[in-house]
N, C-alpha and C positions, 0 to 999 in steps of 0.2 A: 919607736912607733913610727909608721912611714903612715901618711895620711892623703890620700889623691882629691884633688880639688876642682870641682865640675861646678858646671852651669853656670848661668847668667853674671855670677859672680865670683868669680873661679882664681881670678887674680886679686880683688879685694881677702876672700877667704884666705888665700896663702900668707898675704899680707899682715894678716890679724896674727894669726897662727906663726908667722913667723915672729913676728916681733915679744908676745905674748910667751909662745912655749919653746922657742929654739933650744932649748937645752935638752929638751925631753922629745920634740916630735921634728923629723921631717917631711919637707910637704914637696908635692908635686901636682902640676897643672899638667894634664892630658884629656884628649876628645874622651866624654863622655863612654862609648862604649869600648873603648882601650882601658881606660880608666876601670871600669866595671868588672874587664875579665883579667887583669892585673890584680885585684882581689879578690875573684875567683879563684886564680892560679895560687895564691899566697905569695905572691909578691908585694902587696900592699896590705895594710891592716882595715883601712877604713877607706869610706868613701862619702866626702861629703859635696851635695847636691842641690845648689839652686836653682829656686824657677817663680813664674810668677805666680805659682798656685801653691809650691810648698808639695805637692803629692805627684803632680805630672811632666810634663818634661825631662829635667836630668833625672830625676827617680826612679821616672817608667824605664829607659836605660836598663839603670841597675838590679829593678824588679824584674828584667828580663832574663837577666845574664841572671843574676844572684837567686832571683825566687823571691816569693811576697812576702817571706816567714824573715829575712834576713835583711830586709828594709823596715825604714819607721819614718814616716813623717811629724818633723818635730813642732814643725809651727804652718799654719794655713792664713790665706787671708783672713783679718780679722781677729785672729787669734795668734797673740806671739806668747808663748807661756816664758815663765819668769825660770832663773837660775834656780831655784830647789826643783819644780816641775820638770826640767828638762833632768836634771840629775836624776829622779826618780824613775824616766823613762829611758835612761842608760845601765842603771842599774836592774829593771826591772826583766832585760832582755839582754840576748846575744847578737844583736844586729851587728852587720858590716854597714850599713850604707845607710845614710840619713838626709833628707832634705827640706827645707825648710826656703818661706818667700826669700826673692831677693831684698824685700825692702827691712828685711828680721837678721839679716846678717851681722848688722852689729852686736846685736842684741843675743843671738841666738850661738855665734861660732865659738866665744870665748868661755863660754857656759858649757855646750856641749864639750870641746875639747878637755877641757877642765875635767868634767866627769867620766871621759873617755880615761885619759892619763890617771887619775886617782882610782878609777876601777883595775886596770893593769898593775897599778901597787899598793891594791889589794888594800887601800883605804875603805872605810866603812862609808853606807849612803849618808 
């Protein structure tokens, strides 16, 4: 699974993901709309996007390139949802591109990947 890593926190995300899933995922840090039509083209599988709102910045980006139906915003100010919640909104859809506050990154990137990688091997929610 190859994974592009945007916004505000682009090199903390790699970070997490690398240390956490190396075995299973590679990541890469590119400017947001490179990033975007890199998983357009299917070069990339996913596309994960922070910002301060969680919905605008790196997102809008990818909601451009990719379309609204193929984005999810995972976590918003105020609201960081927990490791079952996020799993449920990976399995619930087919998104490419996901974003979430920068200040939810710890919380939010380990969780989300997890449920990315267990949906690809076809693990149960």
């Amino acid at each position: 699974m190859k994974i592009e890593c945007c916004g505000l926190t682009a090199t903390q995300t790699k970070q997490i993901i690398d240390k956490d899933f190396a075995d299973k995922v590679e990541t890469f840090v590119d400017p947001d709309m490179v990033a975007a039509r890199k998983v357009k083209a299917g070069e990339m599988d996913y596309y994960l996007g922070s910002c301060m709102t969680g919905g605008g910045g790196s997102l809008a980006t990818a909601i451009m390139v990719l379309g609204y139906s193929n984005c999810l915003v995972v976590s918003k100010q105020g609201n960081c949802p927990n490791e079952k919640q996020i799993r449920h909104m990976v399995y619930a859809g087919n998104h490419k591109a996901f974003g979430y506050v920068k200040s939810h990154t710890d919380q939010v990137v380990p969780a989300l990947v997890k449920a990315l990688t267990d949906k690809a091997e076809g693990k149960p929610e």
